[in-house]
LOMIBA-256697 format. One record per residue: residue number from 0; residue in three letters; z, y, x of N, C-alpha, C, CB in turn. Coordinates in nm, 2 decimals, m for minus. Each point is the difference from the previous one (the first is absolute). Glycine has a CB too. Example, Ala and Ser with C-alpha at 12.3 -4.5 7.8 and 13.67 -1.06 7.14 Angstrom:
% LOMIBA-256697
   i  aa     nw     nv     nu    caw    cav    cau     cw     cv     cu    cbw    cbv    cbu
   0 ala   0.78  m0.57   1.32   0.00   0.12  m0.09   0.00   0.12   0.09   0.12  m0.12  m0.19
   1 ser  m0.19   0.23   0.15   0.00   0.11   0.09   0.08   0.11  m0.08  m0.22  m0.06   0.12
% end
This chain:
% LOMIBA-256697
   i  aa     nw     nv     nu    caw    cav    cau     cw     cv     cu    cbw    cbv    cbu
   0 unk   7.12  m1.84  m0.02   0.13  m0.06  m0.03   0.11   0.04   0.10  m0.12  m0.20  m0.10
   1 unk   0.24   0.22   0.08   0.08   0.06   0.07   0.06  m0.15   0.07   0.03   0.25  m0.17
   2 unk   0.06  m0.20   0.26   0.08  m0.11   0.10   0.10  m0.03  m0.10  m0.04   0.09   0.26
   3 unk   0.05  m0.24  m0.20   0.09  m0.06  m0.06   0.17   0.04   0.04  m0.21  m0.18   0.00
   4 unk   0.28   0.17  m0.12   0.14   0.03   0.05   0.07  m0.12   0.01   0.00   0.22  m0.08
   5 unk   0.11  m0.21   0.18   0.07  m0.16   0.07   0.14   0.05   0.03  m0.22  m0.11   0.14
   6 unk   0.29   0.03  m0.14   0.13   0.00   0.02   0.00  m0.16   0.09   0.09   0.19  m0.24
   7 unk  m0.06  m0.14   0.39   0.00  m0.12   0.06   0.15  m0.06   0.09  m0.27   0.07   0.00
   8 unk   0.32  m0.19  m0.05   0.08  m0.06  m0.03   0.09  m0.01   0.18  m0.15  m0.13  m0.26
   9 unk   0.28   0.12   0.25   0.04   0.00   0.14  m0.07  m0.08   0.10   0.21   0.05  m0.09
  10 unk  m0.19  m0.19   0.02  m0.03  m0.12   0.06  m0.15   0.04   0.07   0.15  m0.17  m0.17
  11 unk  m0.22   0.23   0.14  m0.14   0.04   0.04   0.01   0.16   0.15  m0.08  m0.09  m0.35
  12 unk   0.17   0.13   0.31   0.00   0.09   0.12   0.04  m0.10   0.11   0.07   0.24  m0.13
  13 unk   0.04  m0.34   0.12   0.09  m0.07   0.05  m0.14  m0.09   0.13   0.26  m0.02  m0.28
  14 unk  m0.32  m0.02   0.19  m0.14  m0.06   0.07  m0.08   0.08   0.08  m0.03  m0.11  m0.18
  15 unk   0.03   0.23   0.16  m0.08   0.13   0.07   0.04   0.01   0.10  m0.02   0.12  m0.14
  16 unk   0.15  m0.15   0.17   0.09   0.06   0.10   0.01  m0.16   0.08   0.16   0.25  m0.15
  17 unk  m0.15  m0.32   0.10  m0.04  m0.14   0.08  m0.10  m0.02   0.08   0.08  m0.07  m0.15
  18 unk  m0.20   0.15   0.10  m0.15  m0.08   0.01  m0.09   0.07   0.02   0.04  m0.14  m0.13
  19 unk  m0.12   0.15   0.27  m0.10   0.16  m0.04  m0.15  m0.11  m0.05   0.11   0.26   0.26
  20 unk  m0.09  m0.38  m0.28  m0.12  m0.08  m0.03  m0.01  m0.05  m0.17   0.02  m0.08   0.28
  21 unk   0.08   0.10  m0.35   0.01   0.00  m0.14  m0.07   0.09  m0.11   0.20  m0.09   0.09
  22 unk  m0.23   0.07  m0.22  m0.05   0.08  m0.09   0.13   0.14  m0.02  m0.17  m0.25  m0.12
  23 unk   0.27   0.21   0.14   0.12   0.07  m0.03  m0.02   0.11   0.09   0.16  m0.20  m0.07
  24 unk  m0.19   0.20   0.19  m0.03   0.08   0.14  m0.12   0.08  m0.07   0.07  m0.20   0.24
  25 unk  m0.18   0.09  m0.30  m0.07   0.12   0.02  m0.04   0.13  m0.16  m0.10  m0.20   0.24
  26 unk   0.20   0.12  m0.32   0.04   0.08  m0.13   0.06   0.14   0.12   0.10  m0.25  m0.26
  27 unk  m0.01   0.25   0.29   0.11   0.09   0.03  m0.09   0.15   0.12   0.24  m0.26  m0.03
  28 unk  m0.35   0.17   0.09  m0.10   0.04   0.05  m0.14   0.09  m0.07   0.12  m0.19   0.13
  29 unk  m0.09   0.17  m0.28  m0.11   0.07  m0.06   0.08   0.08  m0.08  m0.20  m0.17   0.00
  30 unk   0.35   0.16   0.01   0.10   0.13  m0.10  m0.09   0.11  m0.02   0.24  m0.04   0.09
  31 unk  m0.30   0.06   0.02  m0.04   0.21  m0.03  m0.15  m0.04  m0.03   0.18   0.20   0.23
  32 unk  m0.24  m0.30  m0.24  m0.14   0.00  m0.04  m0.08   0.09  m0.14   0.06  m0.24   0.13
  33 unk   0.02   0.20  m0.21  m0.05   0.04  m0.14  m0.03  m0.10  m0.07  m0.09   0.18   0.08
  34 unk   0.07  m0.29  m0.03  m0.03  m0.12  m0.06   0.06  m0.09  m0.12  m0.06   0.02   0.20
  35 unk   0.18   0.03  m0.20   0.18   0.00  m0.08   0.07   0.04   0.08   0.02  m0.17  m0.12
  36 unk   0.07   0.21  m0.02   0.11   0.16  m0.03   0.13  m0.09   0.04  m0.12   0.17  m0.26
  37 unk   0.23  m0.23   0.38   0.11  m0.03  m0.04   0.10   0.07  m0.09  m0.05  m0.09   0.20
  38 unk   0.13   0.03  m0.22   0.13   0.08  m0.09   0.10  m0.02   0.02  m0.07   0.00  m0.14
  39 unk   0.17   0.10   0.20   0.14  m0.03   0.08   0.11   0.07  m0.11  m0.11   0.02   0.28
  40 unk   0.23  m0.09  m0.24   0.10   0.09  m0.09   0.14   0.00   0.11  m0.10  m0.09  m0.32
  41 unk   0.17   0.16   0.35   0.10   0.00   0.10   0.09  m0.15  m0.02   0.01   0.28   0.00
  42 unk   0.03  m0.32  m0.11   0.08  m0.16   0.07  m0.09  m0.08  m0.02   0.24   0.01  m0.05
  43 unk  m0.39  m0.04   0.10  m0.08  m0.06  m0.01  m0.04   0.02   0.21  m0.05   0.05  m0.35
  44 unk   0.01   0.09   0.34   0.02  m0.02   0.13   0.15   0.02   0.11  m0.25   0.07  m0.09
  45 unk   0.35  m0.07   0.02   0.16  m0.04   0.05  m0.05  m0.15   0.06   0.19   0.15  m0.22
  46 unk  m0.20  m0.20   0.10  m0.01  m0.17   0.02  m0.11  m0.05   0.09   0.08  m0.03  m0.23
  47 unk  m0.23   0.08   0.21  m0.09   0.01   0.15   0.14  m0.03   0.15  m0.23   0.23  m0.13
  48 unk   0.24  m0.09   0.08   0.12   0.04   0.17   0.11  m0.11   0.02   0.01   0.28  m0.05
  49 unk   0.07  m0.28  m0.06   0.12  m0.14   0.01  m0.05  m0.13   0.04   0.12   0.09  m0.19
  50 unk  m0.21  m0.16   0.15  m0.09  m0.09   0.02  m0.02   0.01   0.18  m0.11   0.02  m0.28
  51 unk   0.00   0.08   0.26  m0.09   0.00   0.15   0.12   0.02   0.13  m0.26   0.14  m0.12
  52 unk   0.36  m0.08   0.09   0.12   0.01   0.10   0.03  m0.13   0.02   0.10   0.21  m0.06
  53 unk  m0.10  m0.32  m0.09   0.10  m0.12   0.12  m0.07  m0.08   0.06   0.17  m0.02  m0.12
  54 unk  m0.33   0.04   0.11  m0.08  m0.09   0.04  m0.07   0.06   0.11  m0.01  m0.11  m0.22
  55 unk   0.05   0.25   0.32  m0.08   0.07   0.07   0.01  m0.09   0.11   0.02   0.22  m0.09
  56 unk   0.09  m0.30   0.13   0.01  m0.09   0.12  m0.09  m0.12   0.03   0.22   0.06  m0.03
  57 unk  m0.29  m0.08  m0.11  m0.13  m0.09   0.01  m0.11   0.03   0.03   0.08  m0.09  m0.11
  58 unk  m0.10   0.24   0.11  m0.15   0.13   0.06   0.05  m0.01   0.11  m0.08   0.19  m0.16
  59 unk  m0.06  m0.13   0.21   0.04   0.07   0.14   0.01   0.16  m0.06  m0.16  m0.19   0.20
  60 unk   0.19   0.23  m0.30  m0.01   0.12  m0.03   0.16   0.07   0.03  m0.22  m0.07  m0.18
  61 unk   0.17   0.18   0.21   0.14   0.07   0.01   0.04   0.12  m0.11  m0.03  m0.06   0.26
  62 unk   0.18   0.06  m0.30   0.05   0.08  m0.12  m0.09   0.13   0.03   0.27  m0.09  m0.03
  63 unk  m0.33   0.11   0.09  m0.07   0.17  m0.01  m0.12  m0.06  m0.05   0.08   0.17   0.20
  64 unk  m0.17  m0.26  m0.17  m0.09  m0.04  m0.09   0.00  m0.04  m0.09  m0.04  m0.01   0.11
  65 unk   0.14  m0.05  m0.18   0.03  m0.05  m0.16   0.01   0.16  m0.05   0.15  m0.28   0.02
  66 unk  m0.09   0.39   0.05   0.04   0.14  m0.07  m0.16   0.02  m0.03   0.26   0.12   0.15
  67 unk  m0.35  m0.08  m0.06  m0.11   0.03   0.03  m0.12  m0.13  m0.12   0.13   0.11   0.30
  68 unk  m0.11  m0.18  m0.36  m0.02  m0.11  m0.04   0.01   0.06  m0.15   0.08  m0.18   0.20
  69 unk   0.06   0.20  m0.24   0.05   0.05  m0.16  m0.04   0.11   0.03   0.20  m0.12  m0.08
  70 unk  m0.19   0.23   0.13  m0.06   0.13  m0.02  m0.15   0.03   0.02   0.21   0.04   0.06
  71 unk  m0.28  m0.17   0.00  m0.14   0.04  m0.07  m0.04  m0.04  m0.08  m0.05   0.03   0.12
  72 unk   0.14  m0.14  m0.24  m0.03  m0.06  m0.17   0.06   0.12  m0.06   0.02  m0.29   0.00
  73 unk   0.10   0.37   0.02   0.04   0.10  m0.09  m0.07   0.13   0.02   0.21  m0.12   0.00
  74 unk  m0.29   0.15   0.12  m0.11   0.06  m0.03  m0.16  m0.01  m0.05   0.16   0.04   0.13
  75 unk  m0.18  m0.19  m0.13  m0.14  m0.04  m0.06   0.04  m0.02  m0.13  m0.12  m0.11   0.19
  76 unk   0.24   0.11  m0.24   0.06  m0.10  m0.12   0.02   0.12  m0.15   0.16  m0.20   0.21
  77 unk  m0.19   0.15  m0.31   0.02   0.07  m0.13   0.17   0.01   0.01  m0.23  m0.12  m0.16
  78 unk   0.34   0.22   0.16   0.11  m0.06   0.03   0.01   0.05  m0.16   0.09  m0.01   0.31
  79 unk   0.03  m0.09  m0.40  m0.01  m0.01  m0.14   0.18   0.01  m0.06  m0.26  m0.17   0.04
  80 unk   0.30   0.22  m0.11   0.15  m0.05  m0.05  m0.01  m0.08  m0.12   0.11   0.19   0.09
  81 unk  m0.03  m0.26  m0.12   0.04  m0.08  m0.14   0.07   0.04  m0.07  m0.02  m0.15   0.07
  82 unk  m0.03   0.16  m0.19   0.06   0.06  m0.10   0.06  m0.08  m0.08  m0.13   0.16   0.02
  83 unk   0.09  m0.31  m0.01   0.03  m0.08  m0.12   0.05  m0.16   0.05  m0.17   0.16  m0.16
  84 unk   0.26  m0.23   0.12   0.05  m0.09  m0.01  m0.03  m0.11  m0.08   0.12   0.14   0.08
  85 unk  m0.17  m0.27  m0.03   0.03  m0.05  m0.13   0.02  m0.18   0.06  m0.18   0.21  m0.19
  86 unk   0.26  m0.20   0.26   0.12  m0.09   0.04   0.04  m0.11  m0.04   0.07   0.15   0.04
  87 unk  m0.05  m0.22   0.03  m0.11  m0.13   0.03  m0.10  m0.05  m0.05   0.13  m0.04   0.05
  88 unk  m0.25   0.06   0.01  m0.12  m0.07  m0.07  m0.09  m0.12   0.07   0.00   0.23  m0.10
  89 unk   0.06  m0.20   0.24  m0.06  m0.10   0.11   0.16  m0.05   0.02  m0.25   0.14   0.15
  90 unk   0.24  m0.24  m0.07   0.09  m0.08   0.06   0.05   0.05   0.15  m0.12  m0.19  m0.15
  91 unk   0.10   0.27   0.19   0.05   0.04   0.09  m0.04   0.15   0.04   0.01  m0.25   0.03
  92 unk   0.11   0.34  m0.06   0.04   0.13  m0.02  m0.08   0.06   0.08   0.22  m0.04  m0.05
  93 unk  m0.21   0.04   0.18  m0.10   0.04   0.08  m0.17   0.02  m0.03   0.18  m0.10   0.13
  94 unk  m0.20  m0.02  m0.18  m0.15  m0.01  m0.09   0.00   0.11  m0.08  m0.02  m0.24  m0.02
  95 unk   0.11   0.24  m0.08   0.02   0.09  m0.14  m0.09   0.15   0.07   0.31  m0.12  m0.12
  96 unk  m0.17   0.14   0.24  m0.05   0.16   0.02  m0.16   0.02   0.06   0.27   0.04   0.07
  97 unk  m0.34  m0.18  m0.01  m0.10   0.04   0.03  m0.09   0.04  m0.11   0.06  m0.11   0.19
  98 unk  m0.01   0.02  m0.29  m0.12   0.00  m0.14   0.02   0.13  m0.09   0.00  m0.28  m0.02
  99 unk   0.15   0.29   0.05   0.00   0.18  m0.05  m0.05   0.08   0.05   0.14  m0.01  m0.04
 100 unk  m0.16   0.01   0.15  m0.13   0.15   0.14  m0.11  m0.08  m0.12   0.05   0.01   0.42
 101 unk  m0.11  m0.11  m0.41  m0.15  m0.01  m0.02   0.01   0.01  m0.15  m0.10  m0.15   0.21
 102 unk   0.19   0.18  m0.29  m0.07   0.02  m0.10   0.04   0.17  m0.04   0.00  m0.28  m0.07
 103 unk   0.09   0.34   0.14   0.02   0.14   0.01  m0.13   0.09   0.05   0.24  m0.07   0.04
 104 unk  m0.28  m0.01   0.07  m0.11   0.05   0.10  m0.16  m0.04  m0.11   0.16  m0.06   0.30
 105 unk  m0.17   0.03  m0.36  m0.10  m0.09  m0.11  m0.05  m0.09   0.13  m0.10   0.20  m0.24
 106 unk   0.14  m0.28   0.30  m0.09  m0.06   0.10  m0.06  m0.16  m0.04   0.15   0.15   0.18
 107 unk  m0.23  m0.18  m0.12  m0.10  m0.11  m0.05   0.06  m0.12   0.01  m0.18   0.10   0.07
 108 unk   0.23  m0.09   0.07   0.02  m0.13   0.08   0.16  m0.04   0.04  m0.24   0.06   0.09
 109 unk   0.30  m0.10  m0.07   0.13  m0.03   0.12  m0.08  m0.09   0.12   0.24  m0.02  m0.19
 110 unk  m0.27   0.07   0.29  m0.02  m0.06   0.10   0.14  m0.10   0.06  m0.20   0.22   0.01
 111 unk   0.21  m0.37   0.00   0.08  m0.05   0.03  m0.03  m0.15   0.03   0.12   0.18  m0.10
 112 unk  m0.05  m0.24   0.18  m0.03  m0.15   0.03   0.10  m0.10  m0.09  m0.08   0.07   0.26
 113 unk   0.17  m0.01  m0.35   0.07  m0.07  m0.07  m0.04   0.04  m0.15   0.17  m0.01   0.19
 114 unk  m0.29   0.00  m0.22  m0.10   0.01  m0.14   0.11  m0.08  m0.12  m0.30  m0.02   0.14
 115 unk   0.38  m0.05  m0.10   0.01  m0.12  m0.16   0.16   0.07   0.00  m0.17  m0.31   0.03
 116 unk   0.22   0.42   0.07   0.12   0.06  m0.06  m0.04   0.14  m0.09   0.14  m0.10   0.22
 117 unk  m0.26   0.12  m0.24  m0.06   0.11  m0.06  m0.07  m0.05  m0.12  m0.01   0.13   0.23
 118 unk   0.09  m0.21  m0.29  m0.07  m0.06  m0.15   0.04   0.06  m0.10  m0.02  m0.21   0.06
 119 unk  m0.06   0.25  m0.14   0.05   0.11  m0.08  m0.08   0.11   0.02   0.21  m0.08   0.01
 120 unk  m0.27   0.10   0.10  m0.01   0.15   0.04  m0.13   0.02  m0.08   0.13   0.03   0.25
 121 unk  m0.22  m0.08  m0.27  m0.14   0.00  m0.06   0.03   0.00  m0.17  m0.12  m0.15   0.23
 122 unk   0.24   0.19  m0.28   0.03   0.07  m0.10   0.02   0.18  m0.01   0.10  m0.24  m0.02
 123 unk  m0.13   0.27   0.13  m0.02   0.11   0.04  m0.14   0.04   0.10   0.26  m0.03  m0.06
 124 unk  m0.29  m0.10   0.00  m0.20   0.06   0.06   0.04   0.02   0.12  m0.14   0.15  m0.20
 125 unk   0.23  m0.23   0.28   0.03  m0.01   0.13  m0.02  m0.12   0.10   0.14   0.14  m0.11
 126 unk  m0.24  m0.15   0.18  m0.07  m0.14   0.10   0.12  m0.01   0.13  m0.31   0.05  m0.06
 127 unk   0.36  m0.18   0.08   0.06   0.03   0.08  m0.05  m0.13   0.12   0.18   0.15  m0.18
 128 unk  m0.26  m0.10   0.30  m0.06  m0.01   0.08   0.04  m0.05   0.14  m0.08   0.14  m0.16
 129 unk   0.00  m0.23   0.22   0.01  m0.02   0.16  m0.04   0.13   0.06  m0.04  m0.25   0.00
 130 unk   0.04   0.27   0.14  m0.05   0.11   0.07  m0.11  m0.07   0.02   0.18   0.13   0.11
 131 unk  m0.21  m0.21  m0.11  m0.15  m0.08   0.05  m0.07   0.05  m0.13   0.06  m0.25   0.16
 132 unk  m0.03   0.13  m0.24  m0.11   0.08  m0.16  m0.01   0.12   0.00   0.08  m0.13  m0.17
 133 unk   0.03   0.24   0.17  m0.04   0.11  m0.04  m0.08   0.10   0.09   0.18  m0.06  m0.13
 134 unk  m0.18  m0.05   0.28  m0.09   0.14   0.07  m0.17  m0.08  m0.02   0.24   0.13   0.24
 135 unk  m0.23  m0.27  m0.28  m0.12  m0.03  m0.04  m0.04   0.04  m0.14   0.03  m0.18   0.16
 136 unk   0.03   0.23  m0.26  m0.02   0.12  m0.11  m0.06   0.10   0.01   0.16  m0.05  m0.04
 137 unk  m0.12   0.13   0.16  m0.05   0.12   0.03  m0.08   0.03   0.07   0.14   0.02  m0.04
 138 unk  m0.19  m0.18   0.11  m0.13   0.02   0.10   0.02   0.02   0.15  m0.10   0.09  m0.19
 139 unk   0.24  m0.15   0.20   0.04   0.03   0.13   0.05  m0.10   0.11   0.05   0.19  m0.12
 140 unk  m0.06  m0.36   0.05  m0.07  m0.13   0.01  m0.13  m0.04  m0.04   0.20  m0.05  m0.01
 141 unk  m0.25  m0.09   0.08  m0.09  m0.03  m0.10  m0.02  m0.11  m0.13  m0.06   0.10   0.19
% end
């Protein structure tokens, strides 16, 4: 069986970068495993970046590590474009574009902690997932 493909939600890096003791931390820690395929698309990771800038004053992390941070997901990462629109289907725009990567990228899952803004998406044979469940999916909780 091949690895699962994921498109994983800001709010979820946002945790990563909070927490080296969270499931989120250690998703972002198995990117280059093989275990699952992420899926990036440039204003997907724009918004990563916009995001993690205004909240870097709550890390101890510094802007070269957030650089260092996004450039090892856009190197472990499927990077993907969108071809297709189909506007508004989620309630909140931002959502839309993520559910466009995962269904462009054919991916399984949306990895995210805001599951009930991603209703709908399992019309597109799309699960949309905690980082906890899904690394206990893959055998990487117990």
């Amino acid at each position: 069986m091949s690895a699962p493909q994921i498109v994983i939600d800001t709010n979820v890096i946002i945790a990563a970068l909070r927490s080296q003791r969270g499931a989120s931390y250690r998703l972002l820690m198995l990117a280059d495993s093989g275990k699952f395929r992420i899926n990036l698309s440039v204003p997907l990771v724009a918004e990563y970046e916009e995001v993690a800038r205004r909240i870097l004053v709550e890390t101890t992390l510094a802007v070269s590590d957030l650089n260092d941070i996004l450039d090892y997901l856009c190197t472990t990462g499927n990077r993907r474009e969108i071809f297709f629109l189909w506007r508004p289907f989620l309630l909140d725009p931002d959502d839309d574009m993520v559910l466009e990567l995962a269904v462009a990228s054919h991916s399984q899952f949306i990895v995210t902690f805001n599951v009930g803004d991603f209703k709908g998406c399992e019309n597109f044979g799309i699960r949309a997932i905690t980082p906890f469940v899904f690394l206990r999916e893959i055998g990487e909780l117990p």
